[in-house]
C-alpha positions as CSV (number, residue, x, y, z in Angstrom):
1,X,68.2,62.0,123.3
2,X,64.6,63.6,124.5
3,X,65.7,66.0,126.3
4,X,69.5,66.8,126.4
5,X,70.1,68.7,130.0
6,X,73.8,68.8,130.8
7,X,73.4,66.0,133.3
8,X,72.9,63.2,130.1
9,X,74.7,64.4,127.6
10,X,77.8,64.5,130.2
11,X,77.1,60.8,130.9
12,X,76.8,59.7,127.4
13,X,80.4,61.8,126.6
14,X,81.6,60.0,129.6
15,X,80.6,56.2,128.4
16,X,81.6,57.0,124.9
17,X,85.2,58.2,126.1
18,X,85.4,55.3,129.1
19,X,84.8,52.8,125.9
20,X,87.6,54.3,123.7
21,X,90.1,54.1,126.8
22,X,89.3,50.5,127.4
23,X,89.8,49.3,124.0
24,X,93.2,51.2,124.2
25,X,92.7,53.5,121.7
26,X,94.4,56.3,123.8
27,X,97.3,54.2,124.8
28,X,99.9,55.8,122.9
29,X,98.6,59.5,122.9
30,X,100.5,61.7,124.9
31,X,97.0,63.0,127.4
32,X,96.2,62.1,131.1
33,X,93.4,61.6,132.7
34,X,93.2,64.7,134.1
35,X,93.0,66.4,130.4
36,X,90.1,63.6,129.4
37,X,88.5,64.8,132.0
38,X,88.6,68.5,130.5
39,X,87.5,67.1,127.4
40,X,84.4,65.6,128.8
41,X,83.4,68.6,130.6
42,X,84.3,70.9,127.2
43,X,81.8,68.9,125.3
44,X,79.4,68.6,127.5
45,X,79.3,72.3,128.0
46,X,79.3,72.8,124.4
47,X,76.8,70.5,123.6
48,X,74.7,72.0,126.3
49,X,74.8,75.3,125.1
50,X,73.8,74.1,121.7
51,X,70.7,71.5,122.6
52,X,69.5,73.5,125.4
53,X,65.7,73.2,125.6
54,X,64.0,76.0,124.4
55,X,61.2,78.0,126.3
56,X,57.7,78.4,124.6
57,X,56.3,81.9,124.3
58,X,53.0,82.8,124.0
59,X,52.1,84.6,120.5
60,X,53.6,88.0,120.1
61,X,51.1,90.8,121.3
62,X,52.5,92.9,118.1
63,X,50.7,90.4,116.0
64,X,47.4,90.9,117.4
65,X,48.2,95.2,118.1
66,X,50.7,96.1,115.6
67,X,52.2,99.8,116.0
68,X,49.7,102.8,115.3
69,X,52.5,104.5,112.9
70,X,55.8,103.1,111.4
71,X,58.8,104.7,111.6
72,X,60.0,107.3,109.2
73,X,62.7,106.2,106.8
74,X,65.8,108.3,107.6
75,X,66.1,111.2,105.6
76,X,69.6,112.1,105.9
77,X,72.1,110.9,103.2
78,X,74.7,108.0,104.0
């Protein structure tokens, strides 16, 4: 999937779960509709979280101007 936005991957959750009801596979588990439905929106959430797209930044300014000094190691004992 190009770009995964909660929208698709909700849709392709939804097809893939509609398919395995149809052929019956959930015929003799003990879950309604109501709690496939909580399932769908679970993954999709998760799945969101994980494939989210990603904003580009520009090259770090530290890069170009690092620090005039670095900083002291500590000199107390731990």
């Amino acid at each position: 999937m190009e770009e995964p936005s909660y929208e698709r991957l909700r849709s392709l959750i939804e097809k893939i779960v509609n398919s395995k009801f149809m052929d019956g596979q959930f015929d003799q588990a003990p879950i309604t509709l109501q709690d496939l439905r909580k399932i769908i929106d679970s993954f999709a959430a998760s799945l969101s979280a994980i494939y989210h797209v990603r904003i580009e930044y520009p090259e770090m300014a530290e890069k170009e101007n690092p620090l005039p000094f670095s900083p002291r190691p500590s000199s107390r004992a731990e």
